[in-house]
N, C-alpha and C positions, 0 to 999 in steps of 0.2 A: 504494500500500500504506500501512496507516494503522499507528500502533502504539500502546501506552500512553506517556504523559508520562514514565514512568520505565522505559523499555524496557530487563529483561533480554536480554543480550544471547547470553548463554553459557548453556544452558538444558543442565541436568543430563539426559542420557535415561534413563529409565527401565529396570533391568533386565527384561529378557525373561524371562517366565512360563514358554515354552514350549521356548525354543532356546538353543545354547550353540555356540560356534565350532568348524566340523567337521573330520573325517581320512577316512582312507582304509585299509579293512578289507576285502577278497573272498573269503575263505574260505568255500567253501560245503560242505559235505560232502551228499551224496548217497545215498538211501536206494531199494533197489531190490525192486520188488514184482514176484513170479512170475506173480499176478492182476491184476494192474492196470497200462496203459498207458496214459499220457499225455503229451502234449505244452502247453507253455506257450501255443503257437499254437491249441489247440484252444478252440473255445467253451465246450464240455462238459470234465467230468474223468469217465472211465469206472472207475465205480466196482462193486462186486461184485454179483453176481445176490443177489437177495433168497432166497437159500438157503442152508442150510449142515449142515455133519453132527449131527443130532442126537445121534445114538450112531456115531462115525465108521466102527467095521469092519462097522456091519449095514446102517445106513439114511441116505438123504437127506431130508430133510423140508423145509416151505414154514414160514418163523419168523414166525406172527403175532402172538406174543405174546413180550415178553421172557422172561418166566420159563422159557421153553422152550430158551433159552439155557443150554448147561453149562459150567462151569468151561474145560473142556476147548475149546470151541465159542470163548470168546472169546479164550485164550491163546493159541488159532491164528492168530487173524483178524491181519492187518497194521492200522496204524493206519488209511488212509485206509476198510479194511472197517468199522473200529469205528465210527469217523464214522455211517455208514448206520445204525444200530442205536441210536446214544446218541438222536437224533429230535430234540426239540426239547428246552430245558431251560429252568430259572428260578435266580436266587440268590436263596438265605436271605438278603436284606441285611440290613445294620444290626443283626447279632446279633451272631455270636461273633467278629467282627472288632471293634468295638463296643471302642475302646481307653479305656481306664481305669484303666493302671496309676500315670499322674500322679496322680488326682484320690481313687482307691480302695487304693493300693497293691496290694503285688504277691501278698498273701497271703488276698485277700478270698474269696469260694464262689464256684465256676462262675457260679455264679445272679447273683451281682452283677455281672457283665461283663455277663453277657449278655443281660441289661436296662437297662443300661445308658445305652443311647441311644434308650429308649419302648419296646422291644419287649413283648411277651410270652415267657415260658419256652415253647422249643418244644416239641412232641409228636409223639408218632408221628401223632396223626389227621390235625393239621397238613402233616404230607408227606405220607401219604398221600392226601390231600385235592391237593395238589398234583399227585400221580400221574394221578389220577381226573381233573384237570382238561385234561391232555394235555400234563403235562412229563414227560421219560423218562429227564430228567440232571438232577440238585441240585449245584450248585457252592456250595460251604461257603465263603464267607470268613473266615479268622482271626484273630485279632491273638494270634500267642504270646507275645510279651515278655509279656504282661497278667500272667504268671504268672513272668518269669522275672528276676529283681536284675538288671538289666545294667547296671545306675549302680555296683554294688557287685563287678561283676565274677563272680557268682553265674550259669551260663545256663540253671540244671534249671528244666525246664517240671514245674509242679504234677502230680501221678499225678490230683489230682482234675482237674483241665483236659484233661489228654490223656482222662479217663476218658468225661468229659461230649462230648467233641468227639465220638470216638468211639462214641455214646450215638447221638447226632443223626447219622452216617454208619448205624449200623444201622439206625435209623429208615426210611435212604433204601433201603438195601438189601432190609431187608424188605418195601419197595413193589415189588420192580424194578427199581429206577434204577440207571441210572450216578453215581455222586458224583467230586466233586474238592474237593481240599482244597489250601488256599497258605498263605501268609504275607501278610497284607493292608493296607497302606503300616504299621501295626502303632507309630505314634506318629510315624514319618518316622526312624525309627532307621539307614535305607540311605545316610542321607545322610553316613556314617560313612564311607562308600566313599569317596568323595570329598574328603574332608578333605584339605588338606595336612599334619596331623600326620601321622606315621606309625604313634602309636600307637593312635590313632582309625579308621587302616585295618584295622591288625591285630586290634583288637577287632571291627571289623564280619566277618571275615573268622570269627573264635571264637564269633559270637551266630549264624552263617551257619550253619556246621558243627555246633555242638551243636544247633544248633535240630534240622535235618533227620536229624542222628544220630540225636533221639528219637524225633522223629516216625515217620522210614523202619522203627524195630525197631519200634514199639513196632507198626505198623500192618503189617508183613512178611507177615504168614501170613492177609492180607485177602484178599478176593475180588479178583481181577482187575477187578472192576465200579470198584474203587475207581484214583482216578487221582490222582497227586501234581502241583500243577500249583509251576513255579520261584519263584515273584514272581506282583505281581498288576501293577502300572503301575509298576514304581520301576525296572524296569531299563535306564535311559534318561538323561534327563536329572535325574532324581529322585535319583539316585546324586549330585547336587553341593545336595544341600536343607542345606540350615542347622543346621549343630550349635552349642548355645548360642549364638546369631545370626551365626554364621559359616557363610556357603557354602561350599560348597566348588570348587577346583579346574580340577576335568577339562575337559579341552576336550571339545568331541562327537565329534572322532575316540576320545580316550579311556575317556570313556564308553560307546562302541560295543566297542570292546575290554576295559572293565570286566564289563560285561551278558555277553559270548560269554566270558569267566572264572569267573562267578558259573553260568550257564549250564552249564557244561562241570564243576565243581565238581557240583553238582546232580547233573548224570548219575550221574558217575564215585563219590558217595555212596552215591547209593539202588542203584547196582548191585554195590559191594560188600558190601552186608548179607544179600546169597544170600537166598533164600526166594523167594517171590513177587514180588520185589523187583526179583529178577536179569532178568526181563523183564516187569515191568509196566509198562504204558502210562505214559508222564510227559511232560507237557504244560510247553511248554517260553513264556513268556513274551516276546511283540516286542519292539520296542525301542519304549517309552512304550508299547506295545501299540498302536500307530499303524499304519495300514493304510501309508501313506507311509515312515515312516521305517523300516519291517518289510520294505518291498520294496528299499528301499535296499542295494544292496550290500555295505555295512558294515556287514551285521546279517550274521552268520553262525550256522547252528543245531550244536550239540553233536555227537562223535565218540560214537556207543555201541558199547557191547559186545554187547548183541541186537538184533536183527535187525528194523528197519520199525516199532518200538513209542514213536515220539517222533513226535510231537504238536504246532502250532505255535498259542500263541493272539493274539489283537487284540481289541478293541474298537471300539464304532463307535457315534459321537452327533453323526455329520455332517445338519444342522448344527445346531452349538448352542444359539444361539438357538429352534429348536425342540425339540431332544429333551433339552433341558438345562435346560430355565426353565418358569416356572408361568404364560406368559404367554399370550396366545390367538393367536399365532402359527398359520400356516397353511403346509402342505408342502404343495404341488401343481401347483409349476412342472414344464416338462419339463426346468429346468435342473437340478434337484434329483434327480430321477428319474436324468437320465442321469450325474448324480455319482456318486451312489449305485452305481450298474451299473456305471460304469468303476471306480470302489475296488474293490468287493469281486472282481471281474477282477482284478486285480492280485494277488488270494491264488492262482490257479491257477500262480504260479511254483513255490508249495510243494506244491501237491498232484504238481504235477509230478517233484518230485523225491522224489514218494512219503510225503510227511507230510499228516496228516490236519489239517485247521484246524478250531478252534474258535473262534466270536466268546463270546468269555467273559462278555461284556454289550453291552448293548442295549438302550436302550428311547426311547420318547416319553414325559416327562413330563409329568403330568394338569396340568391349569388349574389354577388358586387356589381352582375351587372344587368341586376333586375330580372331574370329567369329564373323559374323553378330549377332546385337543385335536382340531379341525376333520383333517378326511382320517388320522387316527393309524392307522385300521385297513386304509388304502390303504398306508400306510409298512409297518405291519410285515408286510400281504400282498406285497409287493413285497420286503421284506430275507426273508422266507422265503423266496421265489420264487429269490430271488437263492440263498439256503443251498440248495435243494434244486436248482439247475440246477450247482450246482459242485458239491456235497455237502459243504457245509460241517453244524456243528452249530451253531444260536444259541440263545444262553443269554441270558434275559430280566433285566436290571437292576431286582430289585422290595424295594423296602423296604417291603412291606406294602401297596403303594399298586394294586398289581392285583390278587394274590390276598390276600384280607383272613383273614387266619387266624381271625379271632374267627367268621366263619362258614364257613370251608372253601371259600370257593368265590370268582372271577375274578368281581369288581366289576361288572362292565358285559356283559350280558347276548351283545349281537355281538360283543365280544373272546372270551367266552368259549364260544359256536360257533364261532369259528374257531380255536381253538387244539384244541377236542377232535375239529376234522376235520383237523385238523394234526399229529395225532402218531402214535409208529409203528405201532401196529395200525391205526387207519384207513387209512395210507397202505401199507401191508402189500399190499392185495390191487393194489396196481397194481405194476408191473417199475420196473424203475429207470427205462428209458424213457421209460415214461407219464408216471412224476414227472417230468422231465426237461424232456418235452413238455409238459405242462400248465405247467409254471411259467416254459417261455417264452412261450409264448401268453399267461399272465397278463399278463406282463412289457409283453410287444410291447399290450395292449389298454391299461392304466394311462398307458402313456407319450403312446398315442394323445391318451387322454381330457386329457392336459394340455397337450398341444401346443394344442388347441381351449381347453381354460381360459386359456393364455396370448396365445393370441389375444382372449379376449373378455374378458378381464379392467379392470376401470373405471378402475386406474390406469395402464393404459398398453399396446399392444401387445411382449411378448417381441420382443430381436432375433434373430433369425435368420440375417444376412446382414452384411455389411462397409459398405453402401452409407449409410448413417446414421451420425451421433453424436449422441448424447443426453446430457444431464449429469442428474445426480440429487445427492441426498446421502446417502448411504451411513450408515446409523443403527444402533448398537444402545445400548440403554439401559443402564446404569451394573449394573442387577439384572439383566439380558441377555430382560427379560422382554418388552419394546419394541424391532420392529427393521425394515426398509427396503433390502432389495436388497444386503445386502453382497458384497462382492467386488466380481471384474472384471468377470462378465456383468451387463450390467442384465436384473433380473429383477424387473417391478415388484408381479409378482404373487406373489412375498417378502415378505408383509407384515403384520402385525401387523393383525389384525382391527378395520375402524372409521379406521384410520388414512388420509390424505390426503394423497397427495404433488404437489406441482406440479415436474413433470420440464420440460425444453427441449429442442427440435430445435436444435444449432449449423450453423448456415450458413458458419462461416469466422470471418474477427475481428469480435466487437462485444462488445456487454455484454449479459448474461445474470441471468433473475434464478432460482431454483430454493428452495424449500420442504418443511416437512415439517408437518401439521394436526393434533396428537394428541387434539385435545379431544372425538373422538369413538371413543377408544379405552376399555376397559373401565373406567380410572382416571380418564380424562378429561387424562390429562396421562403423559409420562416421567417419569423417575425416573432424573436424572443422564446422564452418557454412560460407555456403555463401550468406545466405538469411534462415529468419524464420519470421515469425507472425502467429499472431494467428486470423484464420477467422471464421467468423459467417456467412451463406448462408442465405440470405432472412431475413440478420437481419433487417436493415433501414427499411424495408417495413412491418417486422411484429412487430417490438420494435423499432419504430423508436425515437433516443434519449439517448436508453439508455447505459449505460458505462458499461464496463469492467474492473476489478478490480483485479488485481494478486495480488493473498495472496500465494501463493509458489507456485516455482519451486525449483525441485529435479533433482538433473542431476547426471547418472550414482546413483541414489538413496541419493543423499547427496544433503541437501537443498544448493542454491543457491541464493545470496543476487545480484538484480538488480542494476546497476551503473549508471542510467540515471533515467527521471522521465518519464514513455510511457504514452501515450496517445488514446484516439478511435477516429477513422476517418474510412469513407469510401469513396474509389477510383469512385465509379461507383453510388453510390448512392442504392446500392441494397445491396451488400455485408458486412458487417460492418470489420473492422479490426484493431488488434492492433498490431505496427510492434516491434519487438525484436530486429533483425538487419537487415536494409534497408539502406545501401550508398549510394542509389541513391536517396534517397530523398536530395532537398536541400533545401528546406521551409517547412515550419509547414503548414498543409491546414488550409483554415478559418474554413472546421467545427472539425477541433480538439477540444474535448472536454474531459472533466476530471472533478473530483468530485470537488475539491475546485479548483476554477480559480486563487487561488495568485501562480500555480503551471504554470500553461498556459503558463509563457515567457520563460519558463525551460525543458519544452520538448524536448523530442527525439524522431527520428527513428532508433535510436542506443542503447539498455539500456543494452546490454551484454557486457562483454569483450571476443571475442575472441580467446583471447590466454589463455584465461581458458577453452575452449570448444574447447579439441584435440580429444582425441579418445573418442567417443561418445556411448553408449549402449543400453541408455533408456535416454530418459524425459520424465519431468512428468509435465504438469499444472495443478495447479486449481488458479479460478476465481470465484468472488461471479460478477453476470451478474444483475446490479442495476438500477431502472427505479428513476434516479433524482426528476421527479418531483410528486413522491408519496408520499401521505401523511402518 
């Protein structure tokens, strides 16, 4: 192992973006539907026949159109019915959440928030143009501080704000739609929860309460169509975000128990303002809206007073690298696929217990140069396939970027055939069944087609089996726009379009060399690191024990001297790994091991420096792969 001449020895870790030190919460409450029976073990969630009373004491009728819906029709329905009916949806992003009260103060016109961040002022044509395209739900994001002194202890939301918001919900109404409206990280003001001041809680606790006071009356005597949703992503670990540069607090057992407070508040508000109120649907926020830490046990949903009309939401941009960057990333491993399908499995605990899920957003991010990225339209057939074999609803993540309101109409001619044979009147004339069926046959045909993509793929054959270990380097770029198989499965056909990886078969102990070629990628080079280590498949199980040892790295061909001491661990027990750069580690694991132990209190998961790794061309590792305890 080689080091710098002036080798830090005690290397600061990096606090965690994502995670906070966790507890133990079970409380589940239970919501029972007279229609609908499911089990957690079930593949399917059996959801309502596609019927319902039009005029309940004359007639039954077949609902192929929403507007056929009456008042009456959808205050009956239990949540997981509504589900069926909301079809597919989109967000207005990047408007009236669109936070501006640092930069504009808090007394400016609707108009100014809500252009704020590029948009345009919306219109009806605008949504409605959205309707026409095959959305049947509008989820409104909001930022209400924009409007409310909370620096000055002031919480009234402007009458012209509520008025405007309001304005843009009829809009959606008047097409049809289901809408929903929240609070939308709204300047990061949650992070008041978590405060160790006390006064800083209790304040978040008065911006909480007068917000929703207002909003619940002022919106009370709406349509049922309309749905108040808790939180958008802060009910989680967002809850400890930084007031005046101070974090906060809570541990993740606490935050789980702050979210199911904040939660339970929420309810117990909007249903004592009586009206429409008293049983409107309210969609209740995950914890980080994480499909993982939502199934967690320590997420518990809200105690109501009506009956089946609570609602559970998530998001979902697994994985990042792809549906979160403008880079030419490519989805169409079958490891990806079958991630995908086991996550959203994981929502049927809640349908089970009688709540309707909504993925509140969603999407693949275009390229840099405004096209869908390679296989996008196999992803989101495959996440609908997935919503429509559980009955979930997905709501599309779009700042403008798929449906362009300056023309009315879904960008890209094949996204937008399939979302106008995807929505509920089209899918009207088939039973739930058929939907059911059709979208596992989808399911089961995509997965086929990549199991064969991972097999012929030029960088490497998918493993499938225990019988092998392969090392790789595990890559994503600093902009997350450049990336290479991360995680524990090698998945080589994870890759960033153009890109050139030299992987190894390990045979046992020797030296090993492993690479990464970007110079045939869209930029011709990375752009930083935002995550690398170096994995070994099937190492623990076929060398279990043994260490990894970098004797160089050459980067853009010039050796490179490591600034930390790395260490070999595995995540999962299967994979072996040594991390290069990893922020989000915030402890060493117990089985970190290394050749001499007086190194052990001096590890990292950080042994590069960053701001030496700009533009990136080529790296190069070698490792001698050592069995300790050979004589």
């Amino acid at each position: 192992m080689f080091m710098k001449k002036h080798l830090i020895l005690f290397v600061v870790l990096l606090v965690s973006l994502f995670a906070f030190v966790g507890c133990d919460k079970n409380k589940t409450t239970t919501q029972t539907s007279s229609s609908t029976t499911t089990t957690a073990e079930q593949s399917t969630t059996t959801l309502p026949e596609v019927t319902t009373t039009a005029t309940p004491t004359t007639t039954t009728v077949t609902i192929t159109d929403l507007s056929m819906l009456s008042e009456n029709d959808i205050k009956n329905m239990t949540s997981l019915e509504l589900t069926y009916y909301m079809g597919n949806g989109t967000n207005l992003g990047n408007t009236m959440e669109a936070f501006g009260r640092t930069e504009i103060g808090t007394t400016s016109s609707p108009d100014a928030y809500e252009t704020i961040w590029g948009q345009p002022i919306t219109t009806a044509a605008m949504i409605q143009g959205m309707k026409d395209a095959g959305f049947d739900t509008l989820r409104i994001p909001v930022a209400w501080t924009n409007t409310m002194d909370i620096d000055n202890g002031n919480y009234t939301i402007s009458p012209a704000y509520l008025a405007r918001v309001a304005e843009i919900v009829n809009y959606a109404l008047d097409a049809d739609m289901f809408v929903i409206i929240n609070d939308h990280w709204d300047g990061g003001w949650w992070g008041l929860f978590g405060s160790e001041n006390q006064a800083n809680n209790d304040k978040a606790w008065a911006i909480y309460q007068a917000m929703w006071g207002q909003i619940g009356d002022y919106f009370k005597d709406y349509s049922y169509r309309l749905i108040f949703e808790s939180a958008n992503e802060e009910l989680g670990n967002r809850l400890n975000d930084a007031i005046d540069g101070v974090s906060g607090v809570l541990t993740e057992n606490e935050c789980y128990e702050m979210a199911a407070d904040i939660n339970q508040e929420f309810v117990d508000l909007i249903r004592a303002q009586g009206s429409n109120n008293a049983d409107r649907f309210l969609l209740i926020a995950g914890y980080n809206t994480d499909i993982t830490m939502t199934y967690d046990d320590r997420f518990s949903m809200p105690t109501d007073s009506a009956s089946n009309k609570l609602l559970l939401s998530v998001h979902y941009y697994t994985p990042w690298t792809y549906c979160g960057t403008s880079g030419d990333a490519v989805w169409a491993s079958a490891s990806g696929y079958n991630t995908q399908n086991e996550l959203m499995e994981k929502m049927t605990k809640y349908t089970a217990l009688g709540y309707g899920v909504i993925f509140g957003e969603f999407a693949v991010m275009t390229k840099s140069d405004g096209t869908l990225k390679t296989n996008a339209l196999d992803f989101f057939t495959n996440f609908l396939d997935n919503c429509d074999k559980y009955g979930y609803v997905p709501v599309l993540w779009d700042t403008n970027m798929f449906y362009k309101r300056d023309t009315l109409e879904i960008f890209d001619q094949d996204l937008a055939d399939f979302y106008a044979s995807r929505n509920f009147a089209a899918q009207s004339s088939y039973s739930y069944d058929e939907i059911v069926s059709n979208a596992q046959a989808s399911m089961t045909s995509l997965l086929e087609i990549a199991i064969q993509y991972d097999i012929d793929h030029p960088n490497g054959t998918v493993l499938t089996g225990d019988e092998v270990a392969v090392a790789w380097l595990m890559y994503t770029s600093n902009d997350w726009s450049v990336s290479y198989s991360v995680g524990d499965s090698y998945t080589p056909s994870e890759a960033t379009v153009g890109l050139v990886a030299t992987d190894v078969i390990v045979e046992g102990a020797g030296t090993y060399t492993i690479g990464l070629d970007f110079t045939g990628t869209g930029a011709g080079y990375a752009t930083g690191v935002g995550f690398s280590a170096i994995g070994l498949s099937n190492g623990e199980l076929l060398y279990p024990g043994y260490i990894i040892e970098i004797t160089q790295i050459l980067l853009n061909g010039v050796e490179y001297d490591l600034t930390g001491f790395p260490y070999t661990a595995s995540d999962d027990g299967v994979c072996t790994r040594v991390n290069l750069y990893n922020q989000w580690v915030n402890d060493i694991p117990d089985d970190a091991r290394v050749l001499n132990n007086f190194f052990l209190p001096y590890v990292s998961a950080v042994v590069i420096d960053r701001t030496e790794w700009t533009e990136i061309y080529t790296i190069e590792i070698t490792f001698n792969y050592i069995n300790p305890n050979a004589e």
